[in-house]
DOGULO-42692 format. One line per 3 residues: number of its first residue (from 1); for each residue x, y, z of N, C-alpha, C. Coordinates in steps of 0.2 Angstrom, whole numbers. Example, Ala and Ser with C-alpha at 12.3 -4.5 7.8 and 13.67 -1.06 7.14 Angstrom:
% residues 2
1) 66/-28/39/62/-22/39/66/-16/39 | 64/-11/35/68/-5/36/64/0/39
END
This chain:
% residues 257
1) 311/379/225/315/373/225/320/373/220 | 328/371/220/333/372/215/333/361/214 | 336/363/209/337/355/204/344/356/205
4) 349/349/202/353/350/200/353/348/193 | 352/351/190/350/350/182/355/345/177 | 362/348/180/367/343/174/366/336/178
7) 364/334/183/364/328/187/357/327/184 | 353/328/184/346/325/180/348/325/173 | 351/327/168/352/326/162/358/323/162
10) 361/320/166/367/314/167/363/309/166 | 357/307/170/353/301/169/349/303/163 | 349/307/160/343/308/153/350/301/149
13) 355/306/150/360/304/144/360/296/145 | 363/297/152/361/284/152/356/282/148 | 353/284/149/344/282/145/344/281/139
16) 347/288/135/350/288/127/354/283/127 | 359/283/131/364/277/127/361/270/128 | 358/269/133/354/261/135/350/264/126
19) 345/266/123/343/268/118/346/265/114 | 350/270/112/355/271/107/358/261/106 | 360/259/111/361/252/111/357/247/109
22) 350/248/110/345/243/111/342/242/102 | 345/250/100/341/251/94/345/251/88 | 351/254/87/355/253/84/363/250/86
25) 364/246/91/370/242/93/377/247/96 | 374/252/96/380/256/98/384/255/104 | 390/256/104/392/255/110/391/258/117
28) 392/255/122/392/258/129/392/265/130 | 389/270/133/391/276/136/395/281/131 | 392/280/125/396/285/120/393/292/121
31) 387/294/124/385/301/125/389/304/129 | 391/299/136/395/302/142/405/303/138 | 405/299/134/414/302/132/414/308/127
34) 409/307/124/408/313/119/408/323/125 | 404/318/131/402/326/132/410/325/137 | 411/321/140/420/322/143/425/326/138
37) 426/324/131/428/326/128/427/334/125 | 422/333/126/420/342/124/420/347/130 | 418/341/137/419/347/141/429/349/142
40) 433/344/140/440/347/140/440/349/136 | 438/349/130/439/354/125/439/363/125 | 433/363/130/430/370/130/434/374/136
43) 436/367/140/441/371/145/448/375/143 | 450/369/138/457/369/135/458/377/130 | 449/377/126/449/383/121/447/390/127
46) 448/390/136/447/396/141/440/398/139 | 435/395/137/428/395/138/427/396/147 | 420/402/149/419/401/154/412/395/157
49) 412/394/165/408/387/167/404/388/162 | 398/391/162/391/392/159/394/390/150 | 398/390/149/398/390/139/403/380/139
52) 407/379/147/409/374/146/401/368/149 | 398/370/153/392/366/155/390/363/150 | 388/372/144/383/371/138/383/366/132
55) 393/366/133/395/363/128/394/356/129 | 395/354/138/397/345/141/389/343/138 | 382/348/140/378/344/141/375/343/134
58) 377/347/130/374/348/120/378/341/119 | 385/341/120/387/334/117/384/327/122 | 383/327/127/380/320/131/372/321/127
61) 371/324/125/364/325/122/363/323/114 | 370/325/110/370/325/104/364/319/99 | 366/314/103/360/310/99/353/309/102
64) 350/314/105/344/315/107/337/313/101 | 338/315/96/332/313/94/332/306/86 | 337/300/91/338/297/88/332/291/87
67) 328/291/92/321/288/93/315/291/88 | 316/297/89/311/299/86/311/299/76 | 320/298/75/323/299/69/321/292/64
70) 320/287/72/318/278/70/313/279/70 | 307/281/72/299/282/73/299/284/66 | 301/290/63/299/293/56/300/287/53
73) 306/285/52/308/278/47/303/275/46 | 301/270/54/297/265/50/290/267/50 | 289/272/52/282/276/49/281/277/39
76) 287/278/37/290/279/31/289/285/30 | 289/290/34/289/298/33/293/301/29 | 298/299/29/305/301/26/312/295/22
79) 316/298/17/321/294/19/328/299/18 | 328/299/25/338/302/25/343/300/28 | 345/296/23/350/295/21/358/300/25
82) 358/304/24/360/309/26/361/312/34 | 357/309/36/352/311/44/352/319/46 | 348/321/42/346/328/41/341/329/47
85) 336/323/46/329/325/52/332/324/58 | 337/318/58/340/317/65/342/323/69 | 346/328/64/350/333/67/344/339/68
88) 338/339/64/336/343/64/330/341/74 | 327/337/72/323/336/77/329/336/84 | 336/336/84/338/336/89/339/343/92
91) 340/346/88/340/354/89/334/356/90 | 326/354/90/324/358/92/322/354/97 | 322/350/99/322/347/108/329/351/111
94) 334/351/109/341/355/113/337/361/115 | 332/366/110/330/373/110/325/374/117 | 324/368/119/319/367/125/323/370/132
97) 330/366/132/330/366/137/334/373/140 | 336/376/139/335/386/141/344/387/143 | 348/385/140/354/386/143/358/393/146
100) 362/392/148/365/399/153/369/400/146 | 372/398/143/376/399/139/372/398/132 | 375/402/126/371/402/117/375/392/116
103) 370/389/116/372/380/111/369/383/106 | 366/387/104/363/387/96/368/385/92 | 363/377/89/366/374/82/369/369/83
106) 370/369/90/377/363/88/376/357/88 | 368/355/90/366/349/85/364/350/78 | 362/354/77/360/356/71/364/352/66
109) 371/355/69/376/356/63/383/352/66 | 382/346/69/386/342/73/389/335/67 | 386/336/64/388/329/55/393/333/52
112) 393/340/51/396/343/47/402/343/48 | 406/344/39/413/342/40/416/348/38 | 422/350/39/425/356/39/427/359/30
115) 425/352/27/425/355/19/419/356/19 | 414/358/18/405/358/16/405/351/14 | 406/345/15/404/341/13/400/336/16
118) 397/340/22/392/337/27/385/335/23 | 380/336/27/373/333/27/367/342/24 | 371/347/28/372/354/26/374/359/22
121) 380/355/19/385/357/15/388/363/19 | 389/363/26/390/371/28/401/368/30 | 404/375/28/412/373/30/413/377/36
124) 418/373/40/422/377/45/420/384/44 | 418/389/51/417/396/52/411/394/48 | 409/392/47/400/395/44/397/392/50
127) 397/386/52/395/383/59/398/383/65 | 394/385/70/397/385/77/401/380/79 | 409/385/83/413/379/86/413/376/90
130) 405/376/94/404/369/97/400/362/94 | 396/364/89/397/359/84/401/357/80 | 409/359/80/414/356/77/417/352/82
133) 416/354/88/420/349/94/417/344/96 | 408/345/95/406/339/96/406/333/90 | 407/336/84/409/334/76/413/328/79
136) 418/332/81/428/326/81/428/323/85 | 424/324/91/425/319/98/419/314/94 | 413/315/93/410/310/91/411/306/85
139) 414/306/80/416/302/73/425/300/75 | 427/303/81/433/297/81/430/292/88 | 426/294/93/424/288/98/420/282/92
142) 415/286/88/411/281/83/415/276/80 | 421/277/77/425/276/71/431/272/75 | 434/274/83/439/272/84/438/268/90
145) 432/267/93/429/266/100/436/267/108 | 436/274/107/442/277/110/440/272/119 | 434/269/123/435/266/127/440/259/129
148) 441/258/120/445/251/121/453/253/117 | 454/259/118/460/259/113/465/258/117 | 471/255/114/478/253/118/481/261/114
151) 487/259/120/493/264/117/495/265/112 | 495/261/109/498/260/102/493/265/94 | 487/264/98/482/265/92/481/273/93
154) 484/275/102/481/282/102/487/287/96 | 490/285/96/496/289/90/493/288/86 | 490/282/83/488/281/77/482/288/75
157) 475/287/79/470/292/80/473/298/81 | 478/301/85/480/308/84/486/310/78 | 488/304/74/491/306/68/483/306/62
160) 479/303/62/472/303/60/470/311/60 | 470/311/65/466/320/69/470/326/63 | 479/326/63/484/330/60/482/326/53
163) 481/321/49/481/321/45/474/324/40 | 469/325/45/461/326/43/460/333/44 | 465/337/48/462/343/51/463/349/43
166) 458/354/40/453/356/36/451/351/30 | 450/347/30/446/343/27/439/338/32 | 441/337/35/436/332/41/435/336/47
169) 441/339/49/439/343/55/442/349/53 | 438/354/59/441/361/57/448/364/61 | 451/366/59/457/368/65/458/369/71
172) 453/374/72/454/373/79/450/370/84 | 447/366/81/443/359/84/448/355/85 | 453/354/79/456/350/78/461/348/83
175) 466/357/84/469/357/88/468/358/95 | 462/358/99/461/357/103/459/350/106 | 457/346/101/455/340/102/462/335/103
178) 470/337/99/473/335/100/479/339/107 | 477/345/110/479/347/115/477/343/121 | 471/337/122/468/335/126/468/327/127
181) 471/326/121/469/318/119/475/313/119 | 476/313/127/483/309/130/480/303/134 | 486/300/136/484/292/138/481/292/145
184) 481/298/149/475/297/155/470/300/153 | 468/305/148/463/305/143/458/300/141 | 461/295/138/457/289/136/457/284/143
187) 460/284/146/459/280/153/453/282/157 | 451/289/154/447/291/159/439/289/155 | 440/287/151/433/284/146/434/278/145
190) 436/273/150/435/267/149/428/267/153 | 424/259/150/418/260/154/417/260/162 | 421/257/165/425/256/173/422/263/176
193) 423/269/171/427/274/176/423/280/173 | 421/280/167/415/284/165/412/289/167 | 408/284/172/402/288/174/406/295/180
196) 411/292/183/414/296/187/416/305/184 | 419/301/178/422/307/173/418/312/171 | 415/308/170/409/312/165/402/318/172
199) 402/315/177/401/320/183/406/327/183 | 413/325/181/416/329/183/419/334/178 | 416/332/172/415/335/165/413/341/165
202) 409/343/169/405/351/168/404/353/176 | 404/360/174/403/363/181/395/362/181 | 392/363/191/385/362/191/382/367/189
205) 376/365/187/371/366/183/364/368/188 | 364/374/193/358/373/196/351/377/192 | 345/375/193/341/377/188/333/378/196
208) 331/382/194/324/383/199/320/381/196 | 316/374/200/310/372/199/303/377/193 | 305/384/194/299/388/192/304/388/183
211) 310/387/182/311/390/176/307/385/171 | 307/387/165/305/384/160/310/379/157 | 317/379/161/320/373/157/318/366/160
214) 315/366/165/312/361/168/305/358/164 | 301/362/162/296/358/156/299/356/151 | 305/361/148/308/359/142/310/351/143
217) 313/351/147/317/345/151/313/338/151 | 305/341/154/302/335/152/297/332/148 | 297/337/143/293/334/136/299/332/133
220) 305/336/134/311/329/130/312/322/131 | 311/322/138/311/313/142/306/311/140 | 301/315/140/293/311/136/294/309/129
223) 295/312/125/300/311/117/303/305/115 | 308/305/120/310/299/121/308/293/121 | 303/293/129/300/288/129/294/285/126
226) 289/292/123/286/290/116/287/287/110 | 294/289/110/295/287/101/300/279/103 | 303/276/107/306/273/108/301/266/104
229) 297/265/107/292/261/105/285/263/101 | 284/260/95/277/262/90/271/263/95 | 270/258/101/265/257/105/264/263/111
232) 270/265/111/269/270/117/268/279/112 | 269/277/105/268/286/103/263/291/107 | 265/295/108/262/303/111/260/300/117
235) 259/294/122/256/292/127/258/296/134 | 267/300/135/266/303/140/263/308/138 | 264/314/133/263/319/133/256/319/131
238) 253/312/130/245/313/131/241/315/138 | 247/309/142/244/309/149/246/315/152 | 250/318/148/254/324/154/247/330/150
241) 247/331/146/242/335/144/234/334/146 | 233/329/149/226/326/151/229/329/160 | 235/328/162/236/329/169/234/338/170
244) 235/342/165/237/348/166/229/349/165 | 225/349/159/219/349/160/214/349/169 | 215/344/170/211/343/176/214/347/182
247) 220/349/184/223/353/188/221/360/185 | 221/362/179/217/368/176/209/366/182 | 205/362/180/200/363/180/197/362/190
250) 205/359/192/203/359/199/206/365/204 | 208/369/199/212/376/202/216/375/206 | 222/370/202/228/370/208/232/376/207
253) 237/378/209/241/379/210/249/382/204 | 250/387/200/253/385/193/258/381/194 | 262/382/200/267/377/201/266/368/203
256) 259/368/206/257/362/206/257/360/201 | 252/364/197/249/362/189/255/358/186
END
């Protein structure tokens, strides 16, 4: 049996943003114009499907483990200021899921600013350019809420973009970001019309039931859905590890298992 993977990680991403809303006030559908954005991005810089998929589906992901980030908090586990654990706990749920194309780091290293002056201290060329393009696209939607911009503001944000590039963004992020970033660009990230976009953001994604990005896939939902609430911690992946037990012990099937 085949999946359509980027379409199941379309709804991961709704999930995060309802999240990302509930938790910290974010606005609407900001994983879906991130990953629109990235995905024209990689089109623009001749990346092939498999490296533009990797790109769309790293950036509708980038705040994956912003649950587990709050979990630590009010546990008092840590305090970063910085959001260090945030970047780091995202990156190793992104490692889960087995892409066609190298995403190594680009959560990792997606806060980071083109002078070392990130969370990292890492500069432009030291971190991968898909980390830098999810970098630009997310701190001007955060900063600018590019879903409600008029015409007038979009000059403003693309003289922003020229006046920041090697210092906040790196160049050729920079410039790619500004080869893209025109007035049916932001029409196409208004919340209306989103979800359409962002469908049409990456090429398809089929994956076979038997691979291993499909378990990556769903200990990440379970992640999620664990740390979302103090009352739910570890509860799927207790039940899912209590489900595999007894399928072990009643000799199913490894694919049933």
């Amino acid at each position: 049996m085949t999946i359509r993977m980027d379409s199941l990680i379309r709804a991961v991403g709704t999930a995060l943003d309802i999240v990302e809303g509930e938790l910290l006030g974010a606005s609407t559908n900001h994983g879906k114009r991130i990953s629109v954005l990235c995905g024209a991005m990689g089109k623009a810089l001749g990346m092939d499907d498999a490296e533009v998929s990797g790109l769309a589906v790293s950036a509708l992901l980038h705040d994956n483990a912003l649950t587990e980030y709050i979990f630590a908090e009010r546990m008092g586990n840590y305090h970063d200021p910085a959001m260090k654990k945030h970047c780091e706990y995202g990156q190793q749920n992104m490692d889960e899921l087995h892409f066609r194309a190298d995403v190594k780091d680009f959560i990792l290293y997606h806060h980071e600013w083109a002078d070392g002056s990130g969370p990292f201290g890492k500069r432009s060329g030291q971190i991968p350019l898909g980390a830098e393009l999810i970098s630009i696209a997310d701190s001007l939607d955060v900063t600018h809420h590019l879903q409600r911009l008029e015409p007038e503001g979009l000059s403003f944000v693309r003289a922003l973009v020229a006046e920041n590039t090697g210092t906040r963004y790196g160049t050729k992020a920079a410039e790619a970001m500004l080869d893209i970033l025109d007035w049916p660009m932001i029409c196409s990230l208004k919340d209306e019309v989103i979800a359409g976009t962002a469908e049409r953001a990456a090429p398809p994604w089929i994956a076979s039931m038997e691979e291993s990005s499909i378990f990556g896939l769903a200990g990440f939902v379970g992640r999620i859905i664990d740390y979302k609430s103090f009352f739910t911690r570890r509860h799927s992946t207790q039940i899912a590890g209590k489900a595999w037990l007894m399928s072990g012990y009643y000799r199913y099937a490894p694919q049933d298992r």
